[in-house]
N, C-alpha and C positions, 0 to 999 in steps of 0.2 A: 504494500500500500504506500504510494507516495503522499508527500507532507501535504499537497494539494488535496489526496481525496481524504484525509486524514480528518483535514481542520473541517470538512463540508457539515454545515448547519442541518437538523432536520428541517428545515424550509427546501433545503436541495435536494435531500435524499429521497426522500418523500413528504412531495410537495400535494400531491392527493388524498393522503393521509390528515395531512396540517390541515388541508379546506376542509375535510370533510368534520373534523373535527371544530373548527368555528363555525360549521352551519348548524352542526346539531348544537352544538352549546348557545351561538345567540339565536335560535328556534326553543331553544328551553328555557330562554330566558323571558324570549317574547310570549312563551303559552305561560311562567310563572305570571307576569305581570296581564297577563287576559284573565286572571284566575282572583277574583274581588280578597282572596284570603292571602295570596301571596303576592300580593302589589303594596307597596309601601313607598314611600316621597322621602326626598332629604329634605335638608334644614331652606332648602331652597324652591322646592317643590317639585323636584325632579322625579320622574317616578322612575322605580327601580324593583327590580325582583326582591322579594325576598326568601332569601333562600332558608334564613336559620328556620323562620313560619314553616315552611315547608317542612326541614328537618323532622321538624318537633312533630310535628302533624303525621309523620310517615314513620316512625320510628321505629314503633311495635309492629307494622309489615315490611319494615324496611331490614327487619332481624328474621325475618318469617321466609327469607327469599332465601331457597335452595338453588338455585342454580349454579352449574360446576364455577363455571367464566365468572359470576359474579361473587361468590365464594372467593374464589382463586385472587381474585382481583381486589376485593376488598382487604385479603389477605395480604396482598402484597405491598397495596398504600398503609397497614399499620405497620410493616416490616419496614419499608422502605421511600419512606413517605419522598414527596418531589420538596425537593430545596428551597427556601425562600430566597430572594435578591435582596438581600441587605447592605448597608454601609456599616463597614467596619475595616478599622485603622486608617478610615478616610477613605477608601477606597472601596469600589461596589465589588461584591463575593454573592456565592449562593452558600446558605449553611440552612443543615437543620435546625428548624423551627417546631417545634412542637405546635398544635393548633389546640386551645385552652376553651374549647365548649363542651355542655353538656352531657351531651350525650355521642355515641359513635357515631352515627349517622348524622349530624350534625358538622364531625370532626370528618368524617369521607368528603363530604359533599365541601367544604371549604379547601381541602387539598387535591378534588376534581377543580375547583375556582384558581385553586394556584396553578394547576397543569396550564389553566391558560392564560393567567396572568402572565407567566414566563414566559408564555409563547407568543406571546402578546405584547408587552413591555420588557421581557425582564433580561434581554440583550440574549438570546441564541443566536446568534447572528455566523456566517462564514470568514469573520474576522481571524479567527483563529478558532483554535477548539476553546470549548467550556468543558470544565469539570465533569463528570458525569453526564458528558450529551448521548452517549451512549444507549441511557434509559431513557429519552426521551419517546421514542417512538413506543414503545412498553409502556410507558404513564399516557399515553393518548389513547392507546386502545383498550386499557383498563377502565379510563376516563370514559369511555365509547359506551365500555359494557355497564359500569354502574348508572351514567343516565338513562339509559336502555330501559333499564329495570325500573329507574326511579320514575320516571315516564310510564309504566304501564301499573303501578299503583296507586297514583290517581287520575279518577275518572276525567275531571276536566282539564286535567293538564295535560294529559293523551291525546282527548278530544281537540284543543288549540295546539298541539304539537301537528299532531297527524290533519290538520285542515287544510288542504293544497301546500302541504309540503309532500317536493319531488325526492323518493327515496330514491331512484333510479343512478345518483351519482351516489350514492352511498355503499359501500360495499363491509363497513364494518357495522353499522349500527342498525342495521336492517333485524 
């Protein structure tokens, strides 16, 4: 492997993966806030998902889900959760960060938030390699499978997910 394909971002590697993974995430964000129980506003009056309402709300079937992938998968984010982008010693690093709520479901569903915050803001970029970019293609289709699930536990957040959204470029979260 040369240093070229060494440092490649997963934005290069797979770059079908990354899309499909910010359609299903801002598609779940757009069926949370369709959803009067999981729409909430800032200080501003922004409306925004709310994800923890959610948590809470799905908890006790969100433990109830046997499925192998989401099993596997939710196992994996309490093993090996994804990094946060923080500044330390004045400089930006990714380090573990513990997520400090409630309950598990709660704590999955904010480090599915961080899979795409990073992917989103938190510099993956083909500058050179990042620590651990390795896993990133693994935490997106982890990410894939526990909204999947979380998505088919409740009724109207399925209902606004699945309402003329094209699964057809979707090949993980179908």
């Amino acid at each position: 492997m040369t240093d070229k394909e060494d440092s490649r971002s997963i934005y290069d590697s797979n770059s079908k993966l990354v899309f499909e993974f910010f359609k299903v995430f801002a598609r779940f964000e757009y069926a949370l806030k369709r959803t009067d129980d999981f729409l909430t506003f800032d200080r501003y009056d922004n409306a925004k998902p709310d994800w923890d309402t959610f948590a809470k709300e799905l908890d006790s079937k969100f433990k109830e889900i046997g499925s192998k992938y989401f099993l596997t998968a939710v196992k994996y984010f309490k093993s090996k959760p994804p990094k946060k982008q923080v500044k330390d010693d004045a400089r930006l690093r990714f380090k573990v960060v513990s997520p400090r709520k409630t309950t598990d479901t709660e704590n999955i569903l904010e480090l599915v938030r961080r899979v795409r915050n990073n992917l989103f803001h938190g510099g993956k970029f083909s500058s050179g390699p990042v620590e651990g970019s390795e896993r990133d293609e693994t935490l997106i289709k982890h990410s894939l499978v526990i909204l999947r699930e979380c998505k088919s536990i409740d009724e109207d957040v399925e209902k606004d997910f699945d309402e003329d959204f094209e699964y057809s470029t979707c090949s993980y979260f179908k």
